[in-house]
N, C-alpha and C positions, 0 to 999 in steps of 0.2 A: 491932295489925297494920296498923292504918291508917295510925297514926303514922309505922312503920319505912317503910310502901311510898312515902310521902310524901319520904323520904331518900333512896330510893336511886334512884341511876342508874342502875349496873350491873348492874343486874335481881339476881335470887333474895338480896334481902338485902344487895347488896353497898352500903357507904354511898358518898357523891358523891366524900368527900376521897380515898378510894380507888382509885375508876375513874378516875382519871386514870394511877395508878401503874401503866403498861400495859410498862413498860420488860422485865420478865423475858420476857412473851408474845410481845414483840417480837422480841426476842434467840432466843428457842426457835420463832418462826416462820419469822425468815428464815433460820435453821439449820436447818429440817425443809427450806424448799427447797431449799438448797444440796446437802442430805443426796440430795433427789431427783434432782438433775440429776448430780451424782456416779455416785449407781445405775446413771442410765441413761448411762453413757458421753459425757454430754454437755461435758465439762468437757475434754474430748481425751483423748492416747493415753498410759493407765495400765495396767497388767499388771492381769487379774484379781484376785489376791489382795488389792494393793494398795486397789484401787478399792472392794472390800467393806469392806477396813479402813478407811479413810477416810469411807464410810457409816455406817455404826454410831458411828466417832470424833463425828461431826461430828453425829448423832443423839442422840449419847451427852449431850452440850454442853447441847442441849432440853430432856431429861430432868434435867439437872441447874440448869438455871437459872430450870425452874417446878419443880422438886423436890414433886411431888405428896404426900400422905399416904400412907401406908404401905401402907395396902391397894391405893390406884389404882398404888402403885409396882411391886407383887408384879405387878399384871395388867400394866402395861411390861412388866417382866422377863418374866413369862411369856409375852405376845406377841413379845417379840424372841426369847426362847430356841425359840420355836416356829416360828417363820417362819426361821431359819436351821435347827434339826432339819427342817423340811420340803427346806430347799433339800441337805441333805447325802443325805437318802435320795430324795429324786427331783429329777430335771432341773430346774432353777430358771435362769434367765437374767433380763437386766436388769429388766425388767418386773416379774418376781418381787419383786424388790428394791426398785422403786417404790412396786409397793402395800404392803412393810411398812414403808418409809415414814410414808406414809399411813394405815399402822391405828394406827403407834402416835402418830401425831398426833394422830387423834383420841383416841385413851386421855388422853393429855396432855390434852388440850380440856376432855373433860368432867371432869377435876379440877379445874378450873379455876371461876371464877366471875368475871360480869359483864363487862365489856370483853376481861381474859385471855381468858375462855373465846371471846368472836366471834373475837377473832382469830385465835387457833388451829384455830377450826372453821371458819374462810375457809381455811386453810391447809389443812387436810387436805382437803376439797374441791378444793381446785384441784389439790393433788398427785394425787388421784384421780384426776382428768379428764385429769390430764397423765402417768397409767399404763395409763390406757384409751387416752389418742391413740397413748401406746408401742406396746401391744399390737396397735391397730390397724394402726400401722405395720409393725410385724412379721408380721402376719398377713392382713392386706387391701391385698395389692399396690399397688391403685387408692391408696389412701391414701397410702403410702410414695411414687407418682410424683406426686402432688400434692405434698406434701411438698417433694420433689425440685424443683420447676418454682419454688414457691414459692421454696425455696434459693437458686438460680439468678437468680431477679429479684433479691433482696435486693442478692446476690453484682454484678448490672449495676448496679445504681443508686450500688451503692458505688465502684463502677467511672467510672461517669460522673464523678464528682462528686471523684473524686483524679487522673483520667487512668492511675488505673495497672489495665488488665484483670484483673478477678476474677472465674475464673470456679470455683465452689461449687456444693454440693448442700445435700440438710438439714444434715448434720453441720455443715459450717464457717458454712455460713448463720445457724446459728443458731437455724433452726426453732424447736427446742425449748425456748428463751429464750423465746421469742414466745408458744408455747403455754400455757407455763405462767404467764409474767406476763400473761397474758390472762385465764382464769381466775380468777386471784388481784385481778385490778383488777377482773374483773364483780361479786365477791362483795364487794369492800370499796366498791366503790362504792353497789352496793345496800345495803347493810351501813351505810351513814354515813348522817349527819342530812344535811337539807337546810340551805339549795339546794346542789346540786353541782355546777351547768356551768363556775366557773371550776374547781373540784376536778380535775373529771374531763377539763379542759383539761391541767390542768398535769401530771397524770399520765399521760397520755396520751402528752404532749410527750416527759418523762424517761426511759420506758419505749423511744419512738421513737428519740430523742435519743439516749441512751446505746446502743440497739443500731446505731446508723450508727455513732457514733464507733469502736466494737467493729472493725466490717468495715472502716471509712477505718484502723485499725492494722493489721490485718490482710493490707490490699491492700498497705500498706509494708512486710511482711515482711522482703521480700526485699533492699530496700535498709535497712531496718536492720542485717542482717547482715553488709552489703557495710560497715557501721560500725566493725563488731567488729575486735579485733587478728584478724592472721594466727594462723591454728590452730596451738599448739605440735606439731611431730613426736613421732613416740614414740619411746622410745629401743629400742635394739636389740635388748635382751631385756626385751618385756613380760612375759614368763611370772612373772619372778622380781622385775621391779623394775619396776609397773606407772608410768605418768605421773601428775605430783601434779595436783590437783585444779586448774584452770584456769575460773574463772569464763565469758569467754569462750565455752571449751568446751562448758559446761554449757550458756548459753542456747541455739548453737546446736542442741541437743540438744532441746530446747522449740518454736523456733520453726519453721515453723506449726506445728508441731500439739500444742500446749497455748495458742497464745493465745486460745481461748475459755475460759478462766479470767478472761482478762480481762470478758469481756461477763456472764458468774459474777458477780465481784466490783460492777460497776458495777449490774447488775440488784439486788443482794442490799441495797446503798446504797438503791436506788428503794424496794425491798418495803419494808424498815424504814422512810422516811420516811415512807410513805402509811400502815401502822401506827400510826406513833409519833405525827403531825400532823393526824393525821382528828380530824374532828368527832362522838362517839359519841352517838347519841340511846340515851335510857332505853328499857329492853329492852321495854319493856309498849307504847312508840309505836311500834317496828317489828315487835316481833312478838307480833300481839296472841292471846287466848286463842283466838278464833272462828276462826283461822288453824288451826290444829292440832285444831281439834274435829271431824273427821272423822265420819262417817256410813259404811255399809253400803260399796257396791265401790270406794268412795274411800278408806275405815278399810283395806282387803283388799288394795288394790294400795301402798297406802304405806306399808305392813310387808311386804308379803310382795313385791311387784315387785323394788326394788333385788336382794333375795337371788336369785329367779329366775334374772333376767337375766346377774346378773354368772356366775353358775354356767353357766348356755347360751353365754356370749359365746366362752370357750374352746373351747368343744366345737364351737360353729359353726364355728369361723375358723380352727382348729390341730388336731382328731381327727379320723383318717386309721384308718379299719379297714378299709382296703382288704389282701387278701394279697399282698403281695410275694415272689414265689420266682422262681427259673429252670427248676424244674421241668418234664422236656420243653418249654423254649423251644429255639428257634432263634435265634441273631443271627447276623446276614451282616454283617461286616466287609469296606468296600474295600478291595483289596489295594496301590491305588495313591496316592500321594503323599508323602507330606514324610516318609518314615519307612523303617524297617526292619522283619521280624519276626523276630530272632535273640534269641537266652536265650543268658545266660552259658556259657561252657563253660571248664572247665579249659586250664591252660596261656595266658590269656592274661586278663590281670590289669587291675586299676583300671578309673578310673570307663569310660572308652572301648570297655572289654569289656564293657558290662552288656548292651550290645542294648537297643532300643525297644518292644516290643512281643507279645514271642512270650511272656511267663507271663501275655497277658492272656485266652490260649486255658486255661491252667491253674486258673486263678481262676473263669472261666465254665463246667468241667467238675465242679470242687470244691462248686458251686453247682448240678448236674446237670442244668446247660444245655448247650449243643453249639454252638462257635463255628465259621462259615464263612467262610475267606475267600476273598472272588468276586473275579477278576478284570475284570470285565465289568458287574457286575450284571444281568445275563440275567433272562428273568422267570422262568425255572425255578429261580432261587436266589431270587429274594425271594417267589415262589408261595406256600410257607408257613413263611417268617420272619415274628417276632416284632417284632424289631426291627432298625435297620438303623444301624450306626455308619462316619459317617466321617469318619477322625483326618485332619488337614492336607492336605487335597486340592491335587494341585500339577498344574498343567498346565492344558491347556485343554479341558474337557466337552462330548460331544457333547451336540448338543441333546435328542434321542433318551433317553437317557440321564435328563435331566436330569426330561424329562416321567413316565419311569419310575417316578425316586425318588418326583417330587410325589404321582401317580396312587397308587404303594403308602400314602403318609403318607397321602392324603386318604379310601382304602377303608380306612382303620381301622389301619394300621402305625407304628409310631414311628421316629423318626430323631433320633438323636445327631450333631450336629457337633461333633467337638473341634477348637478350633483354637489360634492363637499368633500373635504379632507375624508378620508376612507377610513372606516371604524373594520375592527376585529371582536364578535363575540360568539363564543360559542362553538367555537371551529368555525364561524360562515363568516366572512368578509364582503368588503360595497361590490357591486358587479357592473357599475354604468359602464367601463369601458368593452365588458361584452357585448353592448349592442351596438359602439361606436366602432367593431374589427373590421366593417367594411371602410372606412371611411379612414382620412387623413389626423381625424380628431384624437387625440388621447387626454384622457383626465389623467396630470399626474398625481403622484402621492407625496403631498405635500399641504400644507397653509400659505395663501397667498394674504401676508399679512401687510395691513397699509400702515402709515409711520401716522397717516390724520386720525385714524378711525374710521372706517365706512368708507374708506378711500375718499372722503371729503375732499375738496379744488384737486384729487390727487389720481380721478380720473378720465381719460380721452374716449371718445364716443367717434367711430370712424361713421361716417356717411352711411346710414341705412334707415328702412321707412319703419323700424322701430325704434329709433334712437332720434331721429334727427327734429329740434329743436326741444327737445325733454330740458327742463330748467335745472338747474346746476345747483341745488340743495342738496344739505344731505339725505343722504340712503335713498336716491331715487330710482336705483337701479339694483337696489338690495344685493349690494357687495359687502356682506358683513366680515364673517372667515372664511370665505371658499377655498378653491384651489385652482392653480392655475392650470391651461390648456396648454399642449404642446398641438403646435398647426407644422403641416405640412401640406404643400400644395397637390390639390386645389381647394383646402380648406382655406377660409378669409377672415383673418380676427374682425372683432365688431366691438367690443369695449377691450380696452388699456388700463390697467391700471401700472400709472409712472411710477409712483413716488410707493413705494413699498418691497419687500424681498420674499424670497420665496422659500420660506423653513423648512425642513424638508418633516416629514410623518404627520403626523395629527395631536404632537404633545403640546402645541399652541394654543388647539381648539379644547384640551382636557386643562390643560393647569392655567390657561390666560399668560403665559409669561412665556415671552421671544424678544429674540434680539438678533440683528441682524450680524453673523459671523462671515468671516472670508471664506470665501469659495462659496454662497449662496447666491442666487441670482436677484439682483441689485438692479430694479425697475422693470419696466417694461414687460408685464406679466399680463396675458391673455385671461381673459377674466370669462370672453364667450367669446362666440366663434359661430361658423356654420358653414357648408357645404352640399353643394348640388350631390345627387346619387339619384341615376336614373332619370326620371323624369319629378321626383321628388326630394325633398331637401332634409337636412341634419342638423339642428342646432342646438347648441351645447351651453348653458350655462355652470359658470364653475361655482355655486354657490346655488342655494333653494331660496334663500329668504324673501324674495322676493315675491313665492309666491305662497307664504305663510302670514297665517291670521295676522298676526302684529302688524305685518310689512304690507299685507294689501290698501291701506288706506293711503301711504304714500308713493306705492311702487305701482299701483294702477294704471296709470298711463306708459309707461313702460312695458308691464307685464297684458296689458291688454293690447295694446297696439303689436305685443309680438307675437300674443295668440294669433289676433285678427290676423297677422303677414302669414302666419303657419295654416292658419285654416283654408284660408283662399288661395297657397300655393300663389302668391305675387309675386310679381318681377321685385329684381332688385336693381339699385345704380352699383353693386356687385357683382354683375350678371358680367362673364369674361365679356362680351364685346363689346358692352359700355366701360370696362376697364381700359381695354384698347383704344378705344376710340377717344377716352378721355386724354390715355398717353400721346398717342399722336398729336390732340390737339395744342396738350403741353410742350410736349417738345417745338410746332410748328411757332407760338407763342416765344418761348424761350430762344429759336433761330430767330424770329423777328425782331426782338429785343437786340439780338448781337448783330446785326444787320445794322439797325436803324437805331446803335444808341445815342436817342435822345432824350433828353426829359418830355418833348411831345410824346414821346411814343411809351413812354413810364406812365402817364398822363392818360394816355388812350388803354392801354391795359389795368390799369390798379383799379382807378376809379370805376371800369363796367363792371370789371371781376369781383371788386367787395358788391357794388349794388346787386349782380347779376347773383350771386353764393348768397346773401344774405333774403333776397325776393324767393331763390330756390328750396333757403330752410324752411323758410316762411308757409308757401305751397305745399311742401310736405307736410309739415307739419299741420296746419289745416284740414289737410285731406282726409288726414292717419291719423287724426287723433280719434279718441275713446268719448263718447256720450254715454255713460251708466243712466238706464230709467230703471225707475221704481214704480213707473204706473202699473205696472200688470199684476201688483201685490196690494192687498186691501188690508190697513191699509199704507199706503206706499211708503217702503222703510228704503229709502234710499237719503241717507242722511249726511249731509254735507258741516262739513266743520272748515270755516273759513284760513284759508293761509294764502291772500289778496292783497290784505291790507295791513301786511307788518304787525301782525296778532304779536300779543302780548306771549305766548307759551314758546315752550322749547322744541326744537328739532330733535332732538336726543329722546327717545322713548321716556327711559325709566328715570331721568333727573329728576330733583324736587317738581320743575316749573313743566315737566313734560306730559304729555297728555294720552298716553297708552293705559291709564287705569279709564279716562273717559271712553275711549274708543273700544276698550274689552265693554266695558258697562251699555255701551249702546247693541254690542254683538249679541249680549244677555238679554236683549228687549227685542231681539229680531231684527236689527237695523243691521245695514251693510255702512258704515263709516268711511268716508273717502274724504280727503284733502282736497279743498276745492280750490285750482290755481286762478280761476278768474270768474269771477263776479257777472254773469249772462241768464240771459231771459233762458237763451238756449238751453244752459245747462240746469237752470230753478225750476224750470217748468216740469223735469224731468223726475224732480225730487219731491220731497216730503213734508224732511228735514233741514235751519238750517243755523249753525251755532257761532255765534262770535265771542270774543274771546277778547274783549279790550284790543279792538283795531288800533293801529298809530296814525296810518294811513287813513285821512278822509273820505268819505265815500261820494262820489261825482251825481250832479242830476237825475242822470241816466240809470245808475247803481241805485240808488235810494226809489226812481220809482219802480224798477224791477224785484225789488224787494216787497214794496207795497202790493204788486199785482200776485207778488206769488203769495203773499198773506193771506189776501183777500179772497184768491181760488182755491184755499183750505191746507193753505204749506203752515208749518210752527217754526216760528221766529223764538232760538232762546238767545240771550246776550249777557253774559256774564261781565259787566264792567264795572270798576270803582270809578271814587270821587277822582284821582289822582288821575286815572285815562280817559279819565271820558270827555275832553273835547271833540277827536274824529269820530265818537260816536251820534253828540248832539242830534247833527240834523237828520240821521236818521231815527233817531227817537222821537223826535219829533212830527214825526209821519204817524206817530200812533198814539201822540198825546202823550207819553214817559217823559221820564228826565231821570240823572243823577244829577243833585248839583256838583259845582267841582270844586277843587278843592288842589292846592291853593289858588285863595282867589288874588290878583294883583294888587299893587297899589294905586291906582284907578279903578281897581273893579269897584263895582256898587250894587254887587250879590251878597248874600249873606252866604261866609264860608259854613259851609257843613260842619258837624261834632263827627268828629267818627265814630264808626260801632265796636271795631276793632274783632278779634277773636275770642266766639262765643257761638254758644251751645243753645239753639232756640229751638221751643216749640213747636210742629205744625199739624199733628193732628194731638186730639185731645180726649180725655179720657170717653167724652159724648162721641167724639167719633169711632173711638174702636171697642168701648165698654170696658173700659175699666183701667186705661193707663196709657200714660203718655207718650210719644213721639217726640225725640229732640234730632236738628241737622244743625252739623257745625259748620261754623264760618271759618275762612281763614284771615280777611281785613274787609269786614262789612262796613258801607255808608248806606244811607237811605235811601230812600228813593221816591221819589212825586209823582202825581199822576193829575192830571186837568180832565177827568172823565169819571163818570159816578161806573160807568160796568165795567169794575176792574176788582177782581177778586185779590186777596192781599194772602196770600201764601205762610208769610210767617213773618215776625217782628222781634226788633232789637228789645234788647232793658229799657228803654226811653218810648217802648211803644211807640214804635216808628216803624214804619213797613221796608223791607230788606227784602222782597222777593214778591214779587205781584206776577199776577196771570191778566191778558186780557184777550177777551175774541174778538176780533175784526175780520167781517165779511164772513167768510167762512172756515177762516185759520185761527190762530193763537199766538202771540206775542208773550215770553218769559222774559221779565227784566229782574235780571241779579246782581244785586250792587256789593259785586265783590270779585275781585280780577281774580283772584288765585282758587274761584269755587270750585272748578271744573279738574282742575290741576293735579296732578300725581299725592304732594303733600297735602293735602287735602281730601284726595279719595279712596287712595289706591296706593299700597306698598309694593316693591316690586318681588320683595321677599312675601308679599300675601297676609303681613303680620297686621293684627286689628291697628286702624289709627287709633289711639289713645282708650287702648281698649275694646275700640266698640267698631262694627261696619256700618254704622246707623248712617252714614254719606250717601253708601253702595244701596241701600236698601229705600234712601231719598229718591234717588235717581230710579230708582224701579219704579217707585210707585207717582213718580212726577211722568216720566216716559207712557204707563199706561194710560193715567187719567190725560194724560194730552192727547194720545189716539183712542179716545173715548171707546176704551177698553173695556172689561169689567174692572172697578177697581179694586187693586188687591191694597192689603193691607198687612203690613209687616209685622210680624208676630210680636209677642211679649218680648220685651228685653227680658235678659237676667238682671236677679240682686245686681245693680252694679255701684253696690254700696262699696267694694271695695277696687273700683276702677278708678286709675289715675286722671287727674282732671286735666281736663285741656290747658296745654300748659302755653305760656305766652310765645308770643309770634317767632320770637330769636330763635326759640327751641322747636319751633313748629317747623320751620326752614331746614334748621340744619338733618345732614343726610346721615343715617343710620349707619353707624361704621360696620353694622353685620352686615352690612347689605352684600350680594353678589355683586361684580362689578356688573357693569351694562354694559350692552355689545358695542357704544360708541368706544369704553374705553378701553375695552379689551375683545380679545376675537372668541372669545367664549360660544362653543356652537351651542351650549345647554344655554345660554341667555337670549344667543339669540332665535331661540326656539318656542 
């Protein structure tokens, strides 16, 4: 034994000729951080899915290049297949994803022996620390504006130093570059033989070094673009014959916001050499036996602290069991400024007709609150109000007034300001930031424009009990064009948006056309915010749309979960002394780490902290969500339109495939329209109405009988699905005796494939029923449809005399089957310009009088068409699809405030 420990260098056995051969540890170290700056979105702007795929790829790489023994491989495998099972049944965001990073680092580590093994246990440590800084950031305000400040200098220096103005926050800064090669250079420098000072010079240097070069690229963005060839034009039908691939195109598709890849790549060069070129002393001179021989509350805190801690750190800094309802609240709404309060109404079409503001009294009754809107604010309206909202203040405030609002916020009341880039007419200008003068908030004047549209994967949600586990689609938090917030403490951002800049006036929101110039602020744009005042609170969104007609059926849970936290005056995990407490426990965390690094103790932190953050969104989220009922309306228009099960329509309002002409048409019949995220007895029971839309996604036991019960207790079931979608629909049709057949059938099948109906103009009432002339509704891609039951009323029929559209009653409800996916749809109902589809509104006027007779209404009945002897015929499908080149753009693809109004 003596013999052997006399050989080796690399501690537990490993011989001298060996420990040098550190190349695999190296390759799977600086690929565990690449893996972790990925996770946390540090590497720019990638779509979610993407960005996990590329984690794990790039993780995967680690795993395979120290390709452990077979038992330590199982426990990989089973930590990565567990920490992704965790992230699919509960709320998992970036953070998540860093510390499994970091657990299965250290798994790797401790397979490993002598030199492999430090350096991979320097690696998982520092990814640690740099999932804890994440966390921090997302959950300790104060932290994220340090963060931010730090950004910002990097962003001036680099600025100085090329003459081209850069102005940044953490993201483009690079923060997180810094954090984590910090980390990683404390543990390899500790970690190395002596002497160090010229070591830890020169790495010091390259880690410096290479992240200025980063930002000096960075600050040239913009003129290396001006490098590029001119943009090829597209040709004139993209639909069918998209543009070939143009390199050019591509990069500027990248720049800015993927070239911190760059500072990625030049960082991951640094980590490897200081790896690969260190000087390793034998494991016995740096870590000797006496070091780890622990005694009594020193043995006690260095087992069992790390796990403690990392379990509390979440629960401090991110669990909210405050109750959120509207339950007898009050909110008083101003009646005055930059707005309207009209709801859609029949007879007058597209985006123009939606109205601003009137289904936002819907939404807060639904919620069994009581909205008032004051003309005045008098103190007899805000006496016993809850909370106080006001959207786009226009004009000039009396002072009076002004002392009102402050005097309710600071006895205990909350106050919402929504606002938007600042309009001038008439001599009067927007006035929100007069009521924010007590406070640290300011709206500037400016467009905070995003590079996705709707800041799509493009924005961060800090830890609060209105945001926290909100699902990650677009426009869920109705960031269309606002403007961004300047915070000063003690004010606390609460949404981020990274990936976009910040134009300065409002000609972005007027002509739809911006481009990001030098010297504008490049990421990291406060989007809302909010601040204690008194015993009452301030919060600021920079943007309305959220709480406007269009936007309420997707922004719901959001916009009602932040009423509910305003009306009840709730605590927050923003509250200063769970900020503190959560810092302290980080820091205590991050000491224990540098203490005790080992991959046990990497091991005892990552693993509680992801489970203990991802159980903590979880419970928030539960607690704080939104239940909308429609029982207390006869009869009950609380009308769900499925987005559960991978529905066939668009996220984008006004696109051909998108569904904002169905959801104005339901506002026209009295229905309050909401996006329904999950499929529950909870939330059916609550409703009316409930619409599908050619799901992808199958519907489970449990789903399919929740569906039948809420039929049967007098809810209406519509399903608009073709031959081509309808497998995940089958077995629920099948609960009510319908079918579509499908289509195509296989080569084993032994169904007869359907004829299609294709697009056409049919019948449904007839000259008997209205006295004297016909009713036609057009399809957009009709098949038939079957029925195994005589009480089933047949709506209207293809040219083959085939039924296309049936009603039937079950229990006490109604069942619509339409066999045709794109019936509900914008190109099919609804222009966003308001213009007749192919002439006629005869779709919109279907839908009125299909929505009455289902709430066995009286039935109206659609008046005389005109001559429409000279109206253009429904023309075929190709032309049916493509998008109307007058069209305005849509707020997905421009920041247009008038679109998205």
């Amino acid at each position: 034994m003596q013999a052997r420990a006399k050989t080796s260098e690399g501690g537990l056995g490993q011989p001298a000729a060996n420990a040098r051969n550190t190349a695999p540890a190296v390759v799977a170290a600086v690929a565990a951080i690449v893996a972790a700056w990925i996770s946390a979105g540090s590497t720019g702007l990638l779509t979610h899915p993407l960005r996990h795929a590329l984690t794990w790829s790039v993780l995967g790489v680690a795993v395979v290049v120290v390709w452990p023994d077979w038992r330590r491989l199982a426990f990989v495998a089973l930590a990565v297949v567990g920490m992704m099972a965790l992230a699919l049944v509960l709320p998992a965001g970036p953070v998540h994803y860093v510390l499994a990073v970091a657990l299965v680092t250290a798994v790797l580590a401790q397979s490993q022996e002598g030199t492999g093994r430090r350096i991979l246990g320097i690696t998982a440590v520092a990814v640690t620390v740099f999932g804890l800084y994440r966390l921090a950031c997302t959950s300790i305000p104060t932290v994220w504006l340090l963060a931010d400040r730090l950004g910002c200098a990097l962003g001036r220096v680099a600025g100085w130093i090329t003459g081209e103005p850069l102005r940044v926050g953490t993201t483009f800064g690079g923060v997180d570059f810094l954090v984590l090669m910090s980390a990683v250079y404390a543990g390899w420098l500790c970690s190395t033989a002596s002497p160090r000072t010229a070591r830890a010079i020169y790495a010091a240097a390259a880690i410096l070094g290479g992240h200025l070069l980063y930002l000096v690229v960075l600050s040239y963005s913009t003129d290396l673009l001006a490098l590029l060839p001119d943009p090829v034009p597209p040709p004139q039908s993209d639909l069918y014959h998209p543009p070939d691939w143009n390199w050019a195109d591509a990069v500027r598709k990248l720049v800015p916001w993927n070239v911190p890849i760059l500072a990625v790549l030049i960082q991951a060069v640094v980590a490897g050499a200081m790896f690969r070129w260190a000087s390793w002393p034998p494991a016995g001179q740096r870590h000797t036996t006496a070091r780890y021989e622990l005694a009594g509350w020193r043995q006690t805190l260095a087992e069992a602290g790390p796990l403690v801690l990392a379990v509390l750190l979440p629960i401090v800094t991110t669990l909210s069991l405050s109750t959120i309802n509207l339950d007898g609240k009050k909110i008083v709404a101003y009646e005055q400024g930059y707005l309207n309060w009209l709801k859609p109404e029949y007879d007058q079409y597209g985006q123009q007709s939606a109205g601003m503001y009137g289904m936002l009294g819907e939404l807060v009754s639904s919620l069994s609150g009581r909205l008032v809107i004051s003309a005045e604010l008098s103190e007899s309206d805000l006496a016993d109000a809850d909370a106080l909202v006001l959207i786009h203040p226009f004009g000039p405030w009396p002072q009076e007034r002004l002392d009102r609002v402050e005097e309710f916020v600071r006895d205990g009341g909350s106050l919402l300001v929504a606002a938007e880039p600042a309009v001038m007419e008439d001599g009067l200008t927007s006035t929100f930031n007069d009521a924010l003068r007590p406070t640290g908030l300011f709206v500037r004047h400016d467009t905070a424009v995003s590079e996705t549209g709707g800041w799509q994967y493009a924005c961060r949600a800090l830890a609060h009990p209105a945001t926290s586990g909100v699902d990650n689609r677009p426009d869920r938090f109705g960031m269309v064009a606002g403007s961004s917030i300047r915070t000063a403490w003690p004010a606390r951002p609460v949404l981020i948006g990274r990936f976009g800049w910040s134009d300065p006036g409002s000609d972005a929101v007027m002509t739809g056309i911006s481009r990001y110039e030098p010297g504008q602020r490049l990421g990291d744009l406060v989007l809302a915010a909010e601040q204690r005042l008194g015993k009452g609170k301030v919060f600021v969104l920079g943007d309305t749309a959220s709480l406007t007609n269009l936007y309420v059926p997707r922004c719901y849970p959001f916009t009602g979960r932040l009423l509910g936290y305003l009306a009840n005056n709730s605590s927050s995990p923003q509250t200063a002394w769970r900020q503190l407490a959560g810092l302290l426990v980080c820091v205590g965390l991050i000491g224990l780490l540098a203490w005790r690094s080992t991959a046990d103790t990497v091991i005892k932190v990552a693993a509680p902290a992801a489970v203990s953050l991802a159980l903590s969104t979880a419970v928030t989220f539960g607690i704080t969500r939104v239940l909308p009922d429609g029982r207390d309306n006869q009869p009950n228009n609380l009308a769900y339109i499925d987005a559960s099960h991978l529905e066939a329509y668009s996220d984008n309002l006004w696109v051909s495939d998108g569904i904002a002409g169905l959801t104005l048409t339901l506002m026209r019949s009295g229905y309050l329209p909401l996006l329904l995220p999950e499929l529950t007895a909870e939330r059916l029971d609550r409703a009316g109405m409930l619409i599908l839309i050619a799901p992808a996604r199958p519907f489970s036991e449990t789903e399919r009988k929740t569906v039948r019960n809420f039929v049967r207790a007098g809810g209406i079931l519509i399903c608009t699905v073709g031959a081509e979608q309808i497998d995940s629909s089958r077995s629920l049709l099948d609960e009510f005796d319908l079918a579509v057949p499908a289509s195509p059938v296989g080569p084993n099948g032994t169904e007869r494939e359907p004829e299609p109906g294709g697009h056409f103009r049919s019948r449904y009432l007839s000259e008997a029923d209205t006295n004297g002339y016909d009713l036609f509704v057009c399809f957009n891609a009709a098949w038939p449809v079957e029925y195994a039951t005589e009480d089933v009323e047949v709506i209207t029929r293809d040219a083959a005399d085939r039924p296309v559209a049936v009603v039937r009653r079950v229990g006490e409800g109604k069942v619509v089957l339409i066999g045709d996916t794109g019936f509900a749809m914008n190109k099919n109902l609804e222009f966003q310009t308001g213009e007749a589809i192919y002439g006629r509104y005869e779709n919109a006027q279907f839908w009125r009088w299909l929505l009455g007779r289902l709430a066995d209404a009286e039935e109206w009945i659609p008046p005389k068409p005109p001559d429409d002897s000279g109206a253009p015929e429904a023309p075929a499908p190709d032309d049916a699809t493509r998008p109307d080149p007058d069209a305005r753009d849509t707020p997905e693809d421009s920041p247009s405030r008038e679109a998205s109004q």
